[in-house]
C-alpha positions in Angstrom: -37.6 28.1 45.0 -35.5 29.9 42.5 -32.5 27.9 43.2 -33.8 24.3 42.8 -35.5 25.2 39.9 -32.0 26.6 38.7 -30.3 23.4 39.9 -32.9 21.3 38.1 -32.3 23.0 35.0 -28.4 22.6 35.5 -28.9 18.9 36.1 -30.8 18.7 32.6 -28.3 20.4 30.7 -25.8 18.2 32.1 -27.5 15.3 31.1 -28.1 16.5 27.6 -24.6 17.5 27.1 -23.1 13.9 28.1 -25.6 11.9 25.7 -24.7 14.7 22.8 -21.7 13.5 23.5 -21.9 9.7 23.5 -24.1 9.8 20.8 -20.9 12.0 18.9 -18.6 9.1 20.2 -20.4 6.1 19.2 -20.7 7.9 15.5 -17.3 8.4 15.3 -16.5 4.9 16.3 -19.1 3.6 13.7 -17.8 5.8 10.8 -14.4 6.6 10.3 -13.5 9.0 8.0 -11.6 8.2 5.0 -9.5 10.4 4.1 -7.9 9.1 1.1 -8.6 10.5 -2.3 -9.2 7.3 -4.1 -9.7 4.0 -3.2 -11.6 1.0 -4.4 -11.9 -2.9 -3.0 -12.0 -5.3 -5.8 -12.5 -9.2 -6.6 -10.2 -11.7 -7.6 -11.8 -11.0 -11.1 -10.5 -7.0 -11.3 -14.5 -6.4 -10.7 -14.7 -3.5 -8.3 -16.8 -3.8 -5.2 -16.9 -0.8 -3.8 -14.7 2.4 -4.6 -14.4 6.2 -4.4 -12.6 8.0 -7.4 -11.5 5.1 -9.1 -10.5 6.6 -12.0 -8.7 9.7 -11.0 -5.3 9.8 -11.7 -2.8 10.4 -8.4 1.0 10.2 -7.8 2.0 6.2 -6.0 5.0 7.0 -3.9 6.7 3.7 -3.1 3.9 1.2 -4.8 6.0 1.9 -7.8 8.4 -0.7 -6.5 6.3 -3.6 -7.0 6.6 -3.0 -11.2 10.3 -2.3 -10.4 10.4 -6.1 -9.1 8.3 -7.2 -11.5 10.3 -6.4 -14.9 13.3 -7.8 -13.0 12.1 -10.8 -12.3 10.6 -11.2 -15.8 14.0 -10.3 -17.1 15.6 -13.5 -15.2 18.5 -11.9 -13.7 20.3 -14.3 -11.3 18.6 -13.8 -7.9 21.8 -14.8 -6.0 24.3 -12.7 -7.8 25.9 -9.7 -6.2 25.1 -6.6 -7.7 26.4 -4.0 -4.6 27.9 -5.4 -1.5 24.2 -7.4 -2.0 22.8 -9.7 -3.9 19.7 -9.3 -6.5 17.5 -11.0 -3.9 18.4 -9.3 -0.9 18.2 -5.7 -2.7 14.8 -6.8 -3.9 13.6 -7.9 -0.8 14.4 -4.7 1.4 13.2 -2.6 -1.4 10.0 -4.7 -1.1 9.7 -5.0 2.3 11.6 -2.0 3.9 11.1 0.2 0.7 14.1 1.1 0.3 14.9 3.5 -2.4 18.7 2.9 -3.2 18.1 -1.1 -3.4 15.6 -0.1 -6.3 17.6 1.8 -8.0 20.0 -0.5 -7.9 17.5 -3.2 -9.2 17.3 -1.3 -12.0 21.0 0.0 -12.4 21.9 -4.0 -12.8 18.9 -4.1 -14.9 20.0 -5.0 -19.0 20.9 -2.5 -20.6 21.1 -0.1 -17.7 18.6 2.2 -15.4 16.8 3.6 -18.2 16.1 0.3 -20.2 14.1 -0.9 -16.6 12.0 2.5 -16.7 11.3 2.0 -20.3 10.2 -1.8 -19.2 8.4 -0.5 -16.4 6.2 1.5 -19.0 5.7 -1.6 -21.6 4.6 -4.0 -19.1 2.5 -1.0 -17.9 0.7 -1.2 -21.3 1.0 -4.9 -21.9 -1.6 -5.3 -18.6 -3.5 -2.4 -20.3 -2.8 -0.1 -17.1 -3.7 2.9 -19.6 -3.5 5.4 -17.0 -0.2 4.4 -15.5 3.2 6.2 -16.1 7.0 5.8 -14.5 9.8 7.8 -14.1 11.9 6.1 -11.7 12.0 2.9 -10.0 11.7 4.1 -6.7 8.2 6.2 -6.9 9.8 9.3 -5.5 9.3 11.0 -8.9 5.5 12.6 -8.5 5.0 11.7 -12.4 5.5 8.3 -11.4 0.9 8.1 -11.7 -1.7 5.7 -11.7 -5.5 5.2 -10.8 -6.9 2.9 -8.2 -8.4 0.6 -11.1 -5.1 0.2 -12.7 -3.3 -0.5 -10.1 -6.1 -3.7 -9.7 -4.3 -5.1 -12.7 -0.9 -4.4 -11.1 -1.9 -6.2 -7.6 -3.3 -9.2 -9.6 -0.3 -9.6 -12.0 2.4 -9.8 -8.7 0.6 -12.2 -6.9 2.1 -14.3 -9.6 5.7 -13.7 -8.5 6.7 -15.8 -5.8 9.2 -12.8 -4.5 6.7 -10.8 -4.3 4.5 -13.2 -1.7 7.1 -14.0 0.1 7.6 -10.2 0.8 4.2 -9.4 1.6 4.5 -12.3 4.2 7.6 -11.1 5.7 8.0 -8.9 9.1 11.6 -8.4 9.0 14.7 -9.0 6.9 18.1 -9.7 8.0 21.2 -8.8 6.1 24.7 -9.8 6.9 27.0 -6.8 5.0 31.1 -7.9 6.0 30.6 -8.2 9.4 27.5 -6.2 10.5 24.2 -7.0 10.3 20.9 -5.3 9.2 17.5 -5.6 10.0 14.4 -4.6 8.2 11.3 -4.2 8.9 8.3 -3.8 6.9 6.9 -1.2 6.1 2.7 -2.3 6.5 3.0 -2.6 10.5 0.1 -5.8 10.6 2.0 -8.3 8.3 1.7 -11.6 10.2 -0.7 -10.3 13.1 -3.7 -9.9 10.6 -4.9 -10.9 7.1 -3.3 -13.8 4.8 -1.6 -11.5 2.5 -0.9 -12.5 -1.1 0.7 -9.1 -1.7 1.8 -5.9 0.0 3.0 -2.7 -0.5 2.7 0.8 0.6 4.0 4.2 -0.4 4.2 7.8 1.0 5.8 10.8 -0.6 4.3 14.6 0.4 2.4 14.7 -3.5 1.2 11.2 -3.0 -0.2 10.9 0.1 -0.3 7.9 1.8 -0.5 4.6 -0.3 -1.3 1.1 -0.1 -2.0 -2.0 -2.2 -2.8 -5.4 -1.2 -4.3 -8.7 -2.0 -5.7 -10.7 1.0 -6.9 -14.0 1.0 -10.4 -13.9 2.4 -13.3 -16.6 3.5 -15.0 -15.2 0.6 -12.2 -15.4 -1.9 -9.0 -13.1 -2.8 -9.8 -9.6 -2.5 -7.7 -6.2 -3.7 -7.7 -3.7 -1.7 -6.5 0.0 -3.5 -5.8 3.3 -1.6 -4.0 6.2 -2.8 -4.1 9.5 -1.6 -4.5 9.0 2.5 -3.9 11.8 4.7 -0.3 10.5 5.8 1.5 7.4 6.3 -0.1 6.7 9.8 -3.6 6.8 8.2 -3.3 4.8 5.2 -3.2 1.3 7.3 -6.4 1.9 9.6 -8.6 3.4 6.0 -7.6 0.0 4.2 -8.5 -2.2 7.1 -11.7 0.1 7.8 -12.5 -0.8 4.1 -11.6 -4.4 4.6 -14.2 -4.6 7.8 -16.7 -2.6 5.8 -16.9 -5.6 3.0 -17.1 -7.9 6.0 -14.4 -10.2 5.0 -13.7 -11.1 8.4 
């Protein structure tokens, strides 16, 4: 008698244990952490949706690029002239797409008046779309003073998507690049370009201080959307938290 009961009572605990653990499961599945620090989904309009520390100010790795582009292009340069053993276009488009540090330093090296007359653009038209909270050092975003907040960087998104380099990057998978003889290929850097999403813009960023970083602007069924998140717990974690955000505001 003593042994069924203590087979029954082994039985139950078994059975207890494997719902405790669905149950655990099925949460896990339903609620994914976030771990980035701040992060924000916004309207075409700037109006933020939803967000989490929109306002605190972090370090934005390799999102920094897309002001980099930005003063270049306002400045006019000649897209097809060769500023290394590249031209302005293709340097901008691996720094864009493959985030390449040395093609935005040379962006800016070529820029008029030299490297610092681009970082002291990068801070005017920082100003001019009232990103009060916003500050660069290089043109790369390797520099941990190169800072911004999630709802700047709302006015950042919304400005590129007016740059037709800057679309065509955030649409692109890979670029190839014929140097003398050899070429090279370049892939970008947000993994789900052309498998999901219509992206208007794109661009992520990593360093240790920053985190993981990404910005984009999607076109949705219910209109463009900016998506803002800055701090993530790596570079593998950053994609998966902006498309968990994207799902959350059931865009799709």
């Amino acid at each position: 008698m003593r042994k069924i009961v203590l087979l029954l009572l082994s039985l139950l605990f078994l059975i207890v244990s494997a719902d405790a653990q669905t149950t655990s499961s099925k949460n896990k599945k339903k609620k994914p952490r976030i771990t980035a620090k701040a992060w924000l989904i916004a309207d075409s309009n700037g109006k933020i949706l939803k967000g989490s520390n929109v306002e605190d100010v972090h370090s934005i790795a390799s999102v920094t690029k897309l002001m980099t582009a930005i003063v270049v292009l306002d400045a006019k340069q000649k897209l097809d002239e060769k500023i290394t053993s590249s031209t302005r276009r293709q340097e901008m488009q691996i720094a864009l797409v493959h985030s390449v540090n040395h093609a935005a330093d040379n962006l800016c090296n070529s820029y008029p008046g030299g490297y610092e007359a681009c970082i002291k653009a990068m801070n005017v038209k920082a100003l001019k779309l009232k990103m009060l909270n916003t500050s660069f050092k290089d043109a790369t975003g390797l520099s941990e003073e190169n800072v911004s907040t999630a709802s700047d960087l709302i006015k950042l998104v919304a400005a590129a998507q007016y740059y037709p380099e800057i679309v065509k990057a955030a649409q692109t998978q890979t670029v190839k690049i014929q140097i003398r003889k050899r070429w090279f290929i370049f892939r970008n850097t947000n993994p789900i370009i052309g498998r999901k999403y219509k992206f208007i813009v794109s661009k992520t960023g990593f360093t240790q201080a920053a985190g993981g970083c990404i910005v984009l602007m999607i076109d949705s069924e219910v209109g463009k959307r900016i998506i803002v998140v800055l701090g993530s717990k790596n570079a593998h974690t950053r994609i998966p938290e902006a498309e968990f955000i994207i799902k959350s505001a059931k865009l799709n």
